[in-house]
Chimera marker file (.cmm) of the C-alpha trace (Angstrom):
<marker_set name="trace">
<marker id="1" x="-46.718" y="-41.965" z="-189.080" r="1" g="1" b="0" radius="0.5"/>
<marker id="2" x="-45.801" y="-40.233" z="-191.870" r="1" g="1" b="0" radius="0.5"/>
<marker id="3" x="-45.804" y="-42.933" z="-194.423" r="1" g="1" b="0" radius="0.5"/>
<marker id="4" x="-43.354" y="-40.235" z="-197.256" r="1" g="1" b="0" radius="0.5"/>
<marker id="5" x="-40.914" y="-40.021" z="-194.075" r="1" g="1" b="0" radius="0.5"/>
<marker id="6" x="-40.982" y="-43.698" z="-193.695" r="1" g="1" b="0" radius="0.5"/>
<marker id="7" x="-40.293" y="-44.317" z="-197.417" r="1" g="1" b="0" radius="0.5"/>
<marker id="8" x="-37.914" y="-41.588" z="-197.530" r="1" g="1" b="0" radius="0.5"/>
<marker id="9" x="-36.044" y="-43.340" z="-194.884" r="1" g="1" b="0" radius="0.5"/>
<marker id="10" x="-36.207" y="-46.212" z="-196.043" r="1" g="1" b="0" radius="0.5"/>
<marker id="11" x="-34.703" y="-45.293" z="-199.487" r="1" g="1" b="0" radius="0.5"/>
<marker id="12" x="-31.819" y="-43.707" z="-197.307" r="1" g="1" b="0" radius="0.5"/>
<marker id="13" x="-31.148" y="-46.381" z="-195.449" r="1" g="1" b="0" radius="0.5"/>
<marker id="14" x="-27.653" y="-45.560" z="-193.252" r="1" g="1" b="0" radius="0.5"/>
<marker id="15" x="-25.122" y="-47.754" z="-191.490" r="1" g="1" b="0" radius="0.5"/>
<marker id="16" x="-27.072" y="-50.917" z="-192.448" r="1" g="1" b="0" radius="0.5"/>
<marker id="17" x="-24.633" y="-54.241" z="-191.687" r="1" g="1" b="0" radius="0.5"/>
<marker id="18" x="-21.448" y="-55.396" z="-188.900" r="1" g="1" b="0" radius="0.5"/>
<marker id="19" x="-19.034" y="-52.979" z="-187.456" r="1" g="1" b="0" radius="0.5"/>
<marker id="20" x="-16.103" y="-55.764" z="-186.719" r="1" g="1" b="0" radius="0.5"/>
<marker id="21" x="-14.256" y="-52.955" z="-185.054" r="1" g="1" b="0" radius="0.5"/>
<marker id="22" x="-17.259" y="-52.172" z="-182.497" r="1" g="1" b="0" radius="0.5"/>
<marker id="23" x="-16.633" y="-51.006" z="-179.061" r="1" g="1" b="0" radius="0.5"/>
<marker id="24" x="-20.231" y="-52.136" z="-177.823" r="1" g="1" b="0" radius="0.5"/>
<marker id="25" x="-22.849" y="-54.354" z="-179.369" r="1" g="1" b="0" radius="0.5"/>
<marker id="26" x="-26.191" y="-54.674" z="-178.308" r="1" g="1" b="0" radius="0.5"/>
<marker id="27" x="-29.262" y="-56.838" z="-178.924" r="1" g="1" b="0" radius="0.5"/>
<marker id="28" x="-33.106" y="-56.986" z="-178.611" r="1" g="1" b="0" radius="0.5"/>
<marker id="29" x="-35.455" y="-58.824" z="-179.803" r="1" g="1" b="0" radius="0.5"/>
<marker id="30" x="-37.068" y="-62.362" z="-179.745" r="1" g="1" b="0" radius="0.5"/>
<marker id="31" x="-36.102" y="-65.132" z="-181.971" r="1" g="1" b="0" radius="0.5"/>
<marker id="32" x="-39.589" y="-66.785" z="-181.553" r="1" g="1" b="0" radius="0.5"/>
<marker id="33" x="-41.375" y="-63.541" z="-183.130" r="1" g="1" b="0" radius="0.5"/>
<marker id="34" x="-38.406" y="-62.726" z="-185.379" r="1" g="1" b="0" radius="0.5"/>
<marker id="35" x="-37.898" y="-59.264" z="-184.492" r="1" g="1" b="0" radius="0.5"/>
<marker id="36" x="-34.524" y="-58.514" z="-183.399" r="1" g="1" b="0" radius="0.5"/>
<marker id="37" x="-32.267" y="-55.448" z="-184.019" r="1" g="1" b="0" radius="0.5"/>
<marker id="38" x="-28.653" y="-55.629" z="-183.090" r="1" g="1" b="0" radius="0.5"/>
<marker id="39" x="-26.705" y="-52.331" z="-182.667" r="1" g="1" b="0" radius="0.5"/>
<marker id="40" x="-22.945" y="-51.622" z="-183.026" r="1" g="1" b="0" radius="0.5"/>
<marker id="41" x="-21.192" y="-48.520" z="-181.115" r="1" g="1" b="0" radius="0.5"/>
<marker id="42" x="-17.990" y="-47.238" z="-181.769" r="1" g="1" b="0" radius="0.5"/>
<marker id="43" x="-16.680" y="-44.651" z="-179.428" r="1" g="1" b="0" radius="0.5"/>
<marker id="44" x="-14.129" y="-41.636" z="-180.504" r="1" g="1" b="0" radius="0.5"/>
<marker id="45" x="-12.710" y="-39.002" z="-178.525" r="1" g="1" b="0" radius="0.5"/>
<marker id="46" x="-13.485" y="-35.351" z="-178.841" r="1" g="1" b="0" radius="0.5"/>
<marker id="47" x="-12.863" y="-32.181" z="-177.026" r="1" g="1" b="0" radius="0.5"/>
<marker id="48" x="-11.670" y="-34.796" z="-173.899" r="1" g="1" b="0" radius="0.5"/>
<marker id="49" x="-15.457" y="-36.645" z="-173.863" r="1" g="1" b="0" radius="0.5"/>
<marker id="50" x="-15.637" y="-39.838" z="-175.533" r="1" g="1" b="0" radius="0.5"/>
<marker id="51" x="-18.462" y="-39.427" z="-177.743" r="1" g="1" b="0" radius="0.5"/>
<marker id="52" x="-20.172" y="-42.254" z="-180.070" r="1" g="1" b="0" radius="0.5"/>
<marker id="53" x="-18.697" y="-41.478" z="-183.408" r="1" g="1" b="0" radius="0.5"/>
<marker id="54" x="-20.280" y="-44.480" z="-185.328" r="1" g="1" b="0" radius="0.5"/>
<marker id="55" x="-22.999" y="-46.774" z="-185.179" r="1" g="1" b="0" radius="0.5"/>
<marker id="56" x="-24.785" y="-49.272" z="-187.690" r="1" g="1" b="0" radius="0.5"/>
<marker id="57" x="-27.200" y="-51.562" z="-187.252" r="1" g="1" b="0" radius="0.5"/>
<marker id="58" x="-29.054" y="-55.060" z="-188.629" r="1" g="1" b="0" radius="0.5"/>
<marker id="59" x="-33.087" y="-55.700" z="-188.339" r="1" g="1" b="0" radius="0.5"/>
<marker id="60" x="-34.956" y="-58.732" z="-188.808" r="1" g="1" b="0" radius="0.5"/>
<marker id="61" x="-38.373" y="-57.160" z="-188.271" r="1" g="1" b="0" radius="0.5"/>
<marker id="62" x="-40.369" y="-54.535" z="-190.483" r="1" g="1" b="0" radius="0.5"/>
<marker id="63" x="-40.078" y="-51.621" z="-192.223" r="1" g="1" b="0" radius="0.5"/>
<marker id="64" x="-40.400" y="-48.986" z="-189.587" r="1" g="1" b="0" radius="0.5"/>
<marker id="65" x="-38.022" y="-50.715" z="-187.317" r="1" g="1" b="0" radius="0.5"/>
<marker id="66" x="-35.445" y="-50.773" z="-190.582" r="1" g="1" b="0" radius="0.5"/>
<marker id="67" x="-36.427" y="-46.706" z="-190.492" r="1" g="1" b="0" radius="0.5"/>
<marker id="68" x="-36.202" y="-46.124" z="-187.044" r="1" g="1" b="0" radius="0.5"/>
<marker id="69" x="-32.517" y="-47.867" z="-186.662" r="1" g="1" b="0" radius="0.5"/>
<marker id="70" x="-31.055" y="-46.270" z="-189.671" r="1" g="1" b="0" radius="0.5"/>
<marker id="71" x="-32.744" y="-42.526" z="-188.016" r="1" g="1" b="0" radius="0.5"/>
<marker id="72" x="-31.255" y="-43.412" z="-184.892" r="1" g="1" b="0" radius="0.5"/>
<marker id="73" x="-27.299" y="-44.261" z="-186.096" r="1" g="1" b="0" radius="0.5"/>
<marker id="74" x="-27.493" y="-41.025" z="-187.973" r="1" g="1" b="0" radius="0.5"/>
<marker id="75" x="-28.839" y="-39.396" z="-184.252" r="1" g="1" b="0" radius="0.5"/>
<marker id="76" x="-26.321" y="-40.596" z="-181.661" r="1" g="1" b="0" radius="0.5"/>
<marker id="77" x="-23.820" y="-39.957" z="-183.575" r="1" g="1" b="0" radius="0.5"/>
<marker id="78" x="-21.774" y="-37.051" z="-182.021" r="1" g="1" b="0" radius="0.5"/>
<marker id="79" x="-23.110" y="-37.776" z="-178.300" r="1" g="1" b="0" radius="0.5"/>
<marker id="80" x="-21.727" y="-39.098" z="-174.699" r="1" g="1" b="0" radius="0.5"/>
<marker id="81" x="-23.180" y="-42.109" z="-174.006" r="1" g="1" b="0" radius="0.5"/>
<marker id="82" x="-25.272" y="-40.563" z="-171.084" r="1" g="1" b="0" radius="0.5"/>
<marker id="83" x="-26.996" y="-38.127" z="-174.048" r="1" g="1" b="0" radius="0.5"/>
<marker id="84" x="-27.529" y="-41.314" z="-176.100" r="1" g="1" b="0" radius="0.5"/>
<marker id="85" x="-28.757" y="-43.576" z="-172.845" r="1" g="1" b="0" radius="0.5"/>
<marker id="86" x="-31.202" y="-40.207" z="-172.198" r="1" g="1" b="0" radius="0.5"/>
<marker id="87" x="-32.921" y="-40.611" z="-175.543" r="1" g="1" b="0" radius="0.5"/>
<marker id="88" x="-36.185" y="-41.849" z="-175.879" r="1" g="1" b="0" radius="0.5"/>
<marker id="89" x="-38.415" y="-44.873" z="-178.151" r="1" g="1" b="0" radius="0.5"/>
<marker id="90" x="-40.361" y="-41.412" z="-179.362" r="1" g="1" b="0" radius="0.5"/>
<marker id="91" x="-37.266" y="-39.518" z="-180.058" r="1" g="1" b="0" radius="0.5"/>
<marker id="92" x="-35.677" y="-41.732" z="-182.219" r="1" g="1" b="0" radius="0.5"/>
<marker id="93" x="-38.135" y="-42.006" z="-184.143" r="1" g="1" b="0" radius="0.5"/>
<marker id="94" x="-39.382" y="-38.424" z="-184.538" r="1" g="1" b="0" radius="0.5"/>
<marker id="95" x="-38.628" y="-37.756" z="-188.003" r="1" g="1" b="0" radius="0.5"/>
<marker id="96" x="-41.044" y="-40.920" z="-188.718" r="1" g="1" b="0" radius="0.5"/>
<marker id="97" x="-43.932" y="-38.947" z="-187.184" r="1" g="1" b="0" radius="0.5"/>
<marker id="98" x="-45.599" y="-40.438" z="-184.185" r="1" g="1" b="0" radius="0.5"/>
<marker id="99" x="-45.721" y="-44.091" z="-185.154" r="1" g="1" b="0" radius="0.5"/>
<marker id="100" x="-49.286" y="-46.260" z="-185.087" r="1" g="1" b="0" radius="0.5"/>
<marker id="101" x="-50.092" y="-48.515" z="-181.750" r="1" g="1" b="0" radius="0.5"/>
<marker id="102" x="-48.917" y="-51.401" z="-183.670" r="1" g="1" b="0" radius="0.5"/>
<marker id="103" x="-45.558" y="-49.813" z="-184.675" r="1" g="1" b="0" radius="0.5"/>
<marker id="104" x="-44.699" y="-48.255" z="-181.435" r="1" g="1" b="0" radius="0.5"/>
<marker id="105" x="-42.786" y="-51.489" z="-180.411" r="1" g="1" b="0" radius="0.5"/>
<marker id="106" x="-40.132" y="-50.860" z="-183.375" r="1" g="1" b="0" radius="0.5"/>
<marker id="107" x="-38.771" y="-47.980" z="-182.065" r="1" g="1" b="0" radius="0.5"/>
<marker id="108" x="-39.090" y="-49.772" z="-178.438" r="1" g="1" b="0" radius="0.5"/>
<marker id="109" x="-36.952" y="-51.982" z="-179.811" r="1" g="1" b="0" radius="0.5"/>
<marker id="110" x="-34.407" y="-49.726" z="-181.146" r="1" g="1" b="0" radius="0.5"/>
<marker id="111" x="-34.127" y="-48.005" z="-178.089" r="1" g="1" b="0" radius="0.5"/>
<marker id="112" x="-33.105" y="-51.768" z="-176.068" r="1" g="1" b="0" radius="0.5"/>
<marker id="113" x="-31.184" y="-52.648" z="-178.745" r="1" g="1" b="0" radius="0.5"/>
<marker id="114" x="-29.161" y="-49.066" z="-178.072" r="1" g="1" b="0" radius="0.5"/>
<marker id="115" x="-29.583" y="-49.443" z="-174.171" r="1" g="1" b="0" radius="0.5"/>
<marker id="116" x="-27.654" y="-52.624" z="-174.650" r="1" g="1" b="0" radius="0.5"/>
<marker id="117" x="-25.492" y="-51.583" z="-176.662" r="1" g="1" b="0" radius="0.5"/>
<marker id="118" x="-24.291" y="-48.719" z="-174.468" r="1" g="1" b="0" radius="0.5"/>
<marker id="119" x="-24.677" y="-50.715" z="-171.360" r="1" g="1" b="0" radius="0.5"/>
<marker id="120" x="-22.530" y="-53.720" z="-172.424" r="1" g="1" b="0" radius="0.5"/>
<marker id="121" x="-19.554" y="-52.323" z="-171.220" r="1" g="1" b="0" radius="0.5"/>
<marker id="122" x="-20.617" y="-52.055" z="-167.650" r="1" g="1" b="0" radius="0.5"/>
<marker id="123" x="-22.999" y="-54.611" z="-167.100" r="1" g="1" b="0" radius="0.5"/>
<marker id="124" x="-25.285" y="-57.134" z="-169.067" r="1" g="1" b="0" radius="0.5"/>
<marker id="125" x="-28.194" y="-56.009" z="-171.315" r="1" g="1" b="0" radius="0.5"/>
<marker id="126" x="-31.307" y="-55.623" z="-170.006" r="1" g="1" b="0" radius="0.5"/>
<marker id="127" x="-34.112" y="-53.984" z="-171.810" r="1" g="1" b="0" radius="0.5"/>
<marker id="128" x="-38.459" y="-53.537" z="-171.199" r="1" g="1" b="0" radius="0.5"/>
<marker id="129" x="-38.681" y="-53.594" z="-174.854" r="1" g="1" b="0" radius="0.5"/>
<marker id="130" x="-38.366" y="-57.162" z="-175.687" r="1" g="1" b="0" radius="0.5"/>
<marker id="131" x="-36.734" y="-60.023" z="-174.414" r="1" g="1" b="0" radius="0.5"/>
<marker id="132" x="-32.918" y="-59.689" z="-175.104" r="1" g="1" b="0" radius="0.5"/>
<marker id="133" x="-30.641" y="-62.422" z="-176.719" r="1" g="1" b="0" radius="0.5"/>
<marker id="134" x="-27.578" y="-62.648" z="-174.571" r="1" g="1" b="0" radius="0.5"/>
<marker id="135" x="-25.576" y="-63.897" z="-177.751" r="1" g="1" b="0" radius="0.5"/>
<marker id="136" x="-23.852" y="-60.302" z="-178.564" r="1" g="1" b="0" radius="0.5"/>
<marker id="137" x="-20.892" y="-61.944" z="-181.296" r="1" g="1" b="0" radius="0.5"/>
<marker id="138" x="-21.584" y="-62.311" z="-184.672" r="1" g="1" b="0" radius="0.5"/>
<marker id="139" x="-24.662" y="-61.309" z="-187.060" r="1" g="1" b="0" radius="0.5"/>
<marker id="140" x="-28.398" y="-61.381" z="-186.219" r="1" g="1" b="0" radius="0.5"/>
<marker id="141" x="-28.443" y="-64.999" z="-188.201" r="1" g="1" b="0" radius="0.5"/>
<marker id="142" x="-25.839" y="-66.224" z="-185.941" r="1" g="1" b="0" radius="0.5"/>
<marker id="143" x="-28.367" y="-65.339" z="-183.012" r="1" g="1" b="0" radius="0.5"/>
<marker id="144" x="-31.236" y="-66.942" z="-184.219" r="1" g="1" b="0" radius="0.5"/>
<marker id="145" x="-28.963" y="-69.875" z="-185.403" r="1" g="1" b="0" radius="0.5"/>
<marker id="146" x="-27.669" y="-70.103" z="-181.021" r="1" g="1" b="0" radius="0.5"/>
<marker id="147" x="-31.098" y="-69.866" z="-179.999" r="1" g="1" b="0" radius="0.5"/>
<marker id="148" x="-31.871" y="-72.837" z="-181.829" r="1" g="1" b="0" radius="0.5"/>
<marker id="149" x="-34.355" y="-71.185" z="-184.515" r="1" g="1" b="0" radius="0.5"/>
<marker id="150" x="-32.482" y="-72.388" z="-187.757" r="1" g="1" b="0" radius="0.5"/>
<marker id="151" x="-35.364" y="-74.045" z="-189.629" r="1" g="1" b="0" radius="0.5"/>
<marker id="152" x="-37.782" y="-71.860" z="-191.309" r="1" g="1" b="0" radius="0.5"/>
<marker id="153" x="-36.777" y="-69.204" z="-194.162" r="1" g="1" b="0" radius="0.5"/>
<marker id="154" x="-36.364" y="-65.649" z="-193.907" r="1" g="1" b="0" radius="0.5"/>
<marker id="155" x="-38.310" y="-64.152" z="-196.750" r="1" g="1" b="0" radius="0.5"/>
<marker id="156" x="-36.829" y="-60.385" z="-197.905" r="1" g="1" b="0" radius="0.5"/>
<marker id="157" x="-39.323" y="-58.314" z="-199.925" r="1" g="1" b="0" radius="0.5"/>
<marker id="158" x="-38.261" y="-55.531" z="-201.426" r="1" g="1" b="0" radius="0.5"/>
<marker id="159" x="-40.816" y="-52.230" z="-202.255" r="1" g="1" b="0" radius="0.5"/>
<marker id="160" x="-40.369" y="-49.063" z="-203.861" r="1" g="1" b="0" radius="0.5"/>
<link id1="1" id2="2" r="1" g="1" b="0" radius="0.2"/>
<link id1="2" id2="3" r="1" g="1" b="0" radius="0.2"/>
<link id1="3" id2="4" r="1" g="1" b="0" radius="0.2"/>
<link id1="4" id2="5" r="1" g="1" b="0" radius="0.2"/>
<link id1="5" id2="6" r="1" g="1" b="0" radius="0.2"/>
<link id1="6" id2="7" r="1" g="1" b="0" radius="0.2"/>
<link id1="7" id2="8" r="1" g="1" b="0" radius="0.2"/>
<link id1="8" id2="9" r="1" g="1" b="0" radius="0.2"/>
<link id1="9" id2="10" r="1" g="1" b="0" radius="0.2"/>
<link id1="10" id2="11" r="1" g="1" b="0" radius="0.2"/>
<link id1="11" id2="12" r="1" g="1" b="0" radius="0.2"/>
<link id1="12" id2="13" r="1" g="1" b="0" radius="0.2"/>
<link id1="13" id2="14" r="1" g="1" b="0" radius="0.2"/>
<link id1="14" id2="15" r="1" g="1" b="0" radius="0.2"/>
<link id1="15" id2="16" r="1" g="1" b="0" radius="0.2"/>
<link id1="16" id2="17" r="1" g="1" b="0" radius="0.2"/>
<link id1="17" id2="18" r="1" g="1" b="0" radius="0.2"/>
<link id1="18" id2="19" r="1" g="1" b="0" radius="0.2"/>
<link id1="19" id2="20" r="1" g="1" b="0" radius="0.2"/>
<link id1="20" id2="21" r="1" g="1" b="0" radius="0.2"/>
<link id1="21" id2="22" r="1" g="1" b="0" radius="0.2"/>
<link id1="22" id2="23" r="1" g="1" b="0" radius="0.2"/>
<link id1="23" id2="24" r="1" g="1" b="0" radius="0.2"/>
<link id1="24" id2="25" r="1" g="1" b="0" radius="0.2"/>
<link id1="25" id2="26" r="1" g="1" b="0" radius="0.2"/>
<link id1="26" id2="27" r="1" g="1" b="0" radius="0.2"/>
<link id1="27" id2="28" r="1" g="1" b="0" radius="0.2"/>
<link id1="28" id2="29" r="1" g="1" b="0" radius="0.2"/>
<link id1="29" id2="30" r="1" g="1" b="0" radius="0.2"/>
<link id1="30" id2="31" r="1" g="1" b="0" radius="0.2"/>
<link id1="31" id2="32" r="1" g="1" b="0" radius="0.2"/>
<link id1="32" id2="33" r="1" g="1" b="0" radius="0.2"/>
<link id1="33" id2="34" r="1" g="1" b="0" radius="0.2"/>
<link id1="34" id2="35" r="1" g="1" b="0" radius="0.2"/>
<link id1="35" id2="36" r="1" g="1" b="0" radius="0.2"/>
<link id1="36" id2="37" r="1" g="1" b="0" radius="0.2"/>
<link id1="37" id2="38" r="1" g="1" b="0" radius="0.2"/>
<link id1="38" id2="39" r="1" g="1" b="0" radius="0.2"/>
<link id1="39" id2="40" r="1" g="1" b="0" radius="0.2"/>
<link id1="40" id2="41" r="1" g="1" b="0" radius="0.2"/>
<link id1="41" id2="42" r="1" g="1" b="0" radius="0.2"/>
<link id1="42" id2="43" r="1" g="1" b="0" radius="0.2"/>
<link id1="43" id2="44" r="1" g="1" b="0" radius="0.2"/>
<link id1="44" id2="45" r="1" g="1" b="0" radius="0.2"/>
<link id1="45" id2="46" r="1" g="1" b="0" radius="0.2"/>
<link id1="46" id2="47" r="1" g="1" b="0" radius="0.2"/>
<link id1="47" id2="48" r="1" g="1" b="0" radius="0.2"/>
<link id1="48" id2="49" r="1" g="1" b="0" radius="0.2"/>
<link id1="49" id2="50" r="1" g="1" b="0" radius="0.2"/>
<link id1="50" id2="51" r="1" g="1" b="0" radius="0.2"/>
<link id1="51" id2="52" r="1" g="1" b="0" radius="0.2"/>
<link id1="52" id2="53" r="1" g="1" b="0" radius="0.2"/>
<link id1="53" id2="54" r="1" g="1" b="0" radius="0.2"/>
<link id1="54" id2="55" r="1" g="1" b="0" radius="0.2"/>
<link id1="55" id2="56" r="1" g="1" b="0" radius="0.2"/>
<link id1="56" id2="57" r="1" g="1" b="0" radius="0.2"/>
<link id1="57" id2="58" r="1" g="1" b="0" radius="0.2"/>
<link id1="58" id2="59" r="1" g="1" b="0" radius="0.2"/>
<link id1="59" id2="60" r="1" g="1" b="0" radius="0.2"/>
<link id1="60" id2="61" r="1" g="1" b="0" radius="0.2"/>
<link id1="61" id2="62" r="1" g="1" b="0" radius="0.2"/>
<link id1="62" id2="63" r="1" g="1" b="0" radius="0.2"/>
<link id1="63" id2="64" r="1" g="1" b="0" radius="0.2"/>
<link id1="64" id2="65" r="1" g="1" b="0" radius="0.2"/>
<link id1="65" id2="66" r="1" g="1" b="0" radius="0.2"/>
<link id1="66" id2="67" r="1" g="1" b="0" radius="0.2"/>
<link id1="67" id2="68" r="1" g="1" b="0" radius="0.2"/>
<link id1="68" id2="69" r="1" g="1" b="0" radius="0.2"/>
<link id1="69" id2="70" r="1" g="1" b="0" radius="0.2"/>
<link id1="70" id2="71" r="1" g="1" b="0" radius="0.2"/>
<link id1="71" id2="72" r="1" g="1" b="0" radius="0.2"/>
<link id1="72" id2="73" r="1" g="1" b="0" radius="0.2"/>
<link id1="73" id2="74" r="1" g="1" b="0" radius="0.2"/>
<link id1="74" id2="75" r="1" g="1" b="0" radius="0.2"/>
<link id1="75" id2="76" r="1" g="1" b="0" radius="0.2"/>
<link id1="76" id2="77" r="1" g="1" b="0" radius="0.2"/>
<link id1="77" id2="78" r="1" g="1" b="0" radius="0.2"/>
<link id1="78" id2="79" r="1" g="1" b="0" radius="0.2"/>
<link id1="79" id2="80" r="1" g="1" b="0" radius="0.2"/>
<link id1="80" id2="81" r="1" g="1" b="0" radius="0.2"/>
<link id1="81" id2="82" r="1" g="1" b="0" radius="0.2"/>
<link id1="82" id2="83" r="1" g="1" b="0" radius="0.2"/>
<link id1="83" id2="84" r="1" g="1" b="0" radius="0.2"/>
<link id1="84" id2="85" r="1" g="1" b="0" radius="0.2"/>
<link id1="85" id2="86" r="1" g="1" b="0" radius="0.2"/>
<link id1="86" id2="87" r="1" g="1" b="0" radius="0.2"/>
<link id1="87" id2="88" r="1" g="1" b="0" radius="0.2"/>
<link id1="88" id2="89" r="1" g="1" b="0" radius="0.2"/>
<link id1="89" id2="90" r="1" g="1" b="0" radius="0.2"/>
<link id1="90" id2="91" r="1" g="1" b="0" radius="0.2"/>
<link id1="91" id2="92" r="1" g="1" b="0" radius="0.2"/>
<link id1="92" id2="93" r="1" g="1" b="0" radius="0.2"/>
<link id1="93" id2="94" r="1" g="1" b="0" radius="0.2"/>
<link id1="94" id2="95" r="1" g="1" b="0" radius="0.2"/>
<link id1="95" id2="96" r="1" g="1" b="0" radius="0.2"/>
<link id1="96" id2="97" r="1" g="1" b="0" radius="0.2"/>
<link id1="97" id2="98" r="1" g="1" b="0" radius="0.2"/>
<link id1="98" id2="99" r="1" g="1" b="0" radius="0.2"/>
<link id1="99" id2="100" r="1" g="1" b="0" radius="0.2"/>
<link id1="100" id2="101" r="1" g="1" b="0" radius="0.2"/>
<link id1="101" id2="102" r="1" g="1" b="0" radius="0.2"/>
<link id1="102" id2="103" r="1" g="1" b="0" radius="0.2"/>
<link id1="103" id2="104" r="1" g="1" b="0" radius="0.2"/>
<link id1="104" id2="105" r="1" g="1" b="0" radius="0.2"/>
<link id1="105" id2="106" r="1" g="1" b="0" radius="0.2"/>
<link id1="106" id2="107" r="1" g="1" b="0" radius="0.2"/>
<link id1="107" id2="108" r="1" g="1" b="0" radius="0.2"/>
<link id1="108" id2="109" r="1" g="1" b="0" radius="0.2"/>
<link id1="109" id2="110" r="1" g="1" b="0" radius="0.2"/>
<link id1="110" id2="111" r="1" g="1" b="0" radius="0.2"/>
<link id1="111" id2="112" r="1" g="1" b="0" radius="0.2"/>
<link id1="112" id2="113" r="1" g="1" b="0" radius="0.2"/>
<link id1="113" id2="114" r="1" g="1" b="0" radius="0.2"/>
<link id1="114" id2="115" r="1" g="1" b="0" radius="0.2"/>
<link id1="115" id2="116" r="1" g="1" b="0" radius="0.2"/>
<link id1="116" id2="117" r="1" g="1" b="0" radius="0.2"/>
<link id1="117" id2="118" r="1" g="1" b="0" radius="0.2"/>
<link id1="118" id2="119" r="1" g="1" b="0" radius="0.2"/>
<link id1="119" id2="120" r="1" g="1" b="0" radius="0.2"/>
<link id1="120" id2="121" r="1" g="1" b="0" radius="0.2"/>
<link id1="121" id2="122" r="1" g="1" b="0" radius="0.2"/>
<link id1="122" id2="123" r="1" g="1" b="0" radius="0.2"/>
<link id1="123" id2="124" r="1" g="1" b="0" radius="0.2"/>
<link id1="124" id2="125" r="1" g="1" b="0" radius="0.2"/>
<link id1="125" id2="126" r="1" g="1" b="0" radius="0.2"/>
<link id1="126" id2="127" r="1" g="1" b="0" radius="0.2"/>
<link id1="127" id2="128" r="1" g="1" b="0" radius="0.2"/>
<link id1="128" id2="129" r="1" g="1" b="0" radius="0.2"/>
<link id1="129" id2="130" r="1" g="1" b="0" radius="0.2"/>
<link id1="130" id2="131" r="1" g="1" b="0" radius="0.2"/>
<link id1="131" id2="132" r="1" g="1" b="0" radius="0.2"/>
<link id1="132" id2="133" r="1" g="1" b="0" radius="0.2"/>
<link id1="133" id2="134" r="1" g="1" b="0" radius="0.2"/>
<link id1="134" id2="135" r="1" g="1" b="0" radius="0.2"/>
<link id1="135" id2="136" r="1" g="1" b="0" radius="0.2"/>
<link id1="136" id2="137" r="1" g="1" b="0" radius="0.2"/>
<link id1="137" id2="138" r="1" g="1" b="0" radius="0.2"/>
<link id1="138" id2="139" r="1" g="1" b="0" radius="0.2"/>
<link id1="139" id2="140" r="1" g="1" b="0" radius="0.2"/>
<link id1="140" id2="141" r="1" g="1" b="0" radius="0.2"/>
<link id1="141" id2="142" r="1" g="1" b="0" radius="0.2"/>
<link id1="142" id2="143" r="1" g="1" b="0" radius="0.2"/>
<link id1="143" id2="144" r="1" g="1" b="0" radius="0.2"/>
<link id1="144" id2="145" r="1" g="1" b="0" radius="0.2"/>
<link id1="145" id2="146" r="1" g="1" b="0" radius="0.2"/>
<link id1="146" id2="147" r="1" g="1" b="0" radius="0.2"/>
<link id1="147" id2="148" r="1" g="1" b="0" radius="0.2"/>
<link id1="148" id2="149" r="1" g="1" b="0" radius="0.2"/>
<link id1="149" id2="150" r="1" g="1" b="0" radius="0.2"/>
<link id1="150" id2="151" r="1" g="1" b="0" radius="0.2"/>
<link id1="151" id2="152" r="1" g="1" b="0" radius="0.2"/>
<link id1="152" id2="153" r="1" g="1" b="0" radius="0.2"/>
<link id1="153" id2="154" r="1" g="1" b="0" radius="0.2"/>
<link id1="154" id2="155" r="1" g="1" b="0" radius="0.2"/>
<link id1="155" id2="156" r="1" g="1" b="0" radius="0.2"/>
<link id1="156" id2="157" r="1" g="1" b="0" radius="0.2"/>
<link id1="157" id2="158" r="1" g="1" b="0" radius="0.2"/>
<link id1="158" id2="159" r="1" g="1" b="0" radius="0.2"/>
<link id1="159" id2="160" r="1" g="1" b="0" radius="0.2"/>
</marker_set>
């Protein structure tokens, strides 16, 4: 991974928080490990194809995940949702470099978290990447807080 990509990204973090207005929401992730990334769509139409024309995202998890969700907003945006549904862990998170073993699950995760996303509309979320919370209202808190995990703190740190 390339750790000045990753930093990069990370000081350009995109379409970080809700989209109230969302078309599709989708989320992956585990409440017991506390890696979750939920994933908001919102759909335009162009040239008679109804392309994504939005997307942001929230992450508890770490910083590559952060990276890899704010790369992949930025990425979709402009495609069907069959060219979004066709994109892979590893091409989302290209720009990153290829990620470590241990990191390869963030952009796993991204990926469900968009599967689920563009899937909700048809059918419930399923994804390999982790197991998904069916909650798909509110904020990533609000999940955790359904699924019973609201003791504990959530600690932010902040590099540069």
């Amino acid at each position: 991974m390339d750790e000045a990509a990753l930093q990069q990204a990370l000081t350009d973090t995109q379409n970080l928080g809700e989209m109230p207005d969302a078309d599709a929401v989708g989320t992956v992730g585990s409440p017991d490990c506390g890696d979750m990334v939920r994933l908001w769509i919102k759909y335009k139409e162009k040239d008679g194809k109804k392309v994504i024309d939005k997307a942001s995202f929230q992450s508890f998890g770490c910083q590559t995940a952060i990276a890899v969700a704010s790369i992949a907003t930025e990425l979709i945006r402009g495609k069907t949702k069959e060219e979004a549904l066709s994109m892979s862990a590893e091409e989302l998170s290209k720009p990153l470099g290829p990620l470590p073993p241990m990191k390869i699950h963030c952009g796993q995760m991204v990926e469900g978290a968009l599967r689920a996303a563009l899937e909700a509309e048809n059918k419930p979320a399923a994804s390999s990447a982790a197991p998904v919370v069916s909650d798909q209202s509110g904020t990533l808190a609000d999940a955790l807080t359904a699924a019973g995990k609201t003791q504990g703190k959530i600690k932010i740190v902040l590099t540069s």
